[in-house]
Structure formats: structure tokens, C-alpha cells
C-alpha positions, 0 to 999 in steps of 0.5 A: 291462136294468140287472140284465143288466149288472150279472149279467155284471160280476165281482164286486167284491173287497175287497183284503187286506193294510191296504188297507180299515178300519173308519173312510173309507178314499176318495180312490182314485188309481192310479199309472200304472204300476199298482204304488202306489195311493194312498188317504186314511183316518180309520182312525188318527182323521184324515184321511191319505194311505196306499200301497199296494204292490199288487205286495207287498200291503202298505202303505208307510211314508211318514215325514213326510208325515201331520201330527197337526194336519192332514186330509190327503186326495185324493192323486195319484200320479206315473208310478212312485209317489215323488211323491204330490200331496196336499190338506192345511189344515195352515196351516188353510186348503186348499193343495196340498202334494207329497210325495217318498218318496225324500227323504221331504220335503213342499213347499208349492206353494200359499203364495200362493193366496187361497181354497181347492184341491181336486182336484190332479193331477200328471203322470208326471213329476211337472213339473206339478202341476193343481189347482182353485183359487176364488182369483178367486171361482169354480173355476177350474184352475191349473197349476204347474211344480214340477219342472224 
């Protein structure tokens, strides 16, 4: 029954234009418009976030948001693509960071969480940002409002 289903789906396509390498390309979050989508790779030796312009087919600088120290990994996008939530240990631990493409800025939004983050999300606005945290011994989600 299984090999019935998988007959009729499409095939899987491989998109061109920067998006796949030979190295982990994972971590896959569409904006919710459907222009952007956001991705980590170890394609340059470490872990980073890239964008993707699905309209232009083509990736997107993003100055100042990849740090040579640091794994940054399992971004999140606003609605329209400029903010991308992100995991990094660049202070050696786990914390979420954002990163505004227009002003081409990082900020720290977890400085005072013990333990580890995973997981963000942030919504279309980008006014809240979602994140798991085990500060209190196990997983739990927290909520910041980062934009007011």
C-alpha cells in the first residue's frame, strides 16, 4: 500500500542556484510569504545560517550574522524574511540570537537563561520570539517579546 503512495508523489527536486552542497545543508524554515528560506550548512567548514531568494534563485548576503568562532544553526523566519531567529554557542553555550537583514545587526535575546535553547520560532511580526529552554531541569517553551 505504501509503494501505491509513494508512486503518485512528485518527484523530489533538487533546486539549483546555491542551495545544496556537498557538506550538511538542514535546518530548512520557510518565510511565510514563500519568498526566503532559510537554511544552516557546513558547506564553508562550520556550522551557518544562508538565504535563499526563491524568487531570484539565488543566495543572499547576510553580513554579520555568521561568526567564524561560532555554529550558528536551526533559523526561523518572519513573515517578509528580514528577521531570521537563530540557535548559536558563540558565548559557548546555546542562546538565541536575531538577526535584522536591513540593519544587518545581531541581538542576544537569551543572556540571562541558564542551561540550553533550541528550537526558536518567531512570529510574522516578528514580536515574539518562541524557543525551548531546560533552565529549570527540563524542556520547557519560553516566550520573549522582542519587538514592541
Amino acid at each position: 500500500m505504501l509503494a501505491s503512495c509513494l508512486d503518485s508523489l512528485n518527484p523530489v527536486a533538487i533546486l539549483p542556484g546555491g542551495i545544496n552542497s556537498q557538506a550538511f545543508d538542514g535546518d530548512p524554515a520557510y518565510s511565510s510569504d514563500g519568498r526566503y528560506l532559510a537554511f544552516a550548512s557546513d558547506r564553508r567548514n562550520n556550522r551557518d545560517i544562508f538565504l535563499y531568494d526563491l524568487q531570484q534563485r539565488r543566495l543572499i548576503d547576510l553580513p554579520n550574522l555568521n561568526q567564524a568562532f561560532a555554529a550558528e544553526s536551526e533559523p526561523a523566519l518572519s513573515a517578509d524574511g528580514r528577521y531570521i531567529a537563530y540557535v548559536s554557542n558563540a558565548r559557548g553555550k546555546s542562546d538565541i540570537f536575531v538577526y535584522d537583514r536591513l540593519q544587518r545587526r545581531t541581538q542576544l535575546l537569551t543572556a540571562g537563561v541558564k542551561g540550553s535553547v533550541r528550537h526558536p520560532t518567531i512570529t510574522g511580526d516578528a514580536r515574539f520570539i518562541a524557543f525551548e529552554t531546560n533552565q529549570l531541569g527540563q524542556w520547557h517553551i519560553a516566550v520573549i517579546e522582542w519587538r514592541k
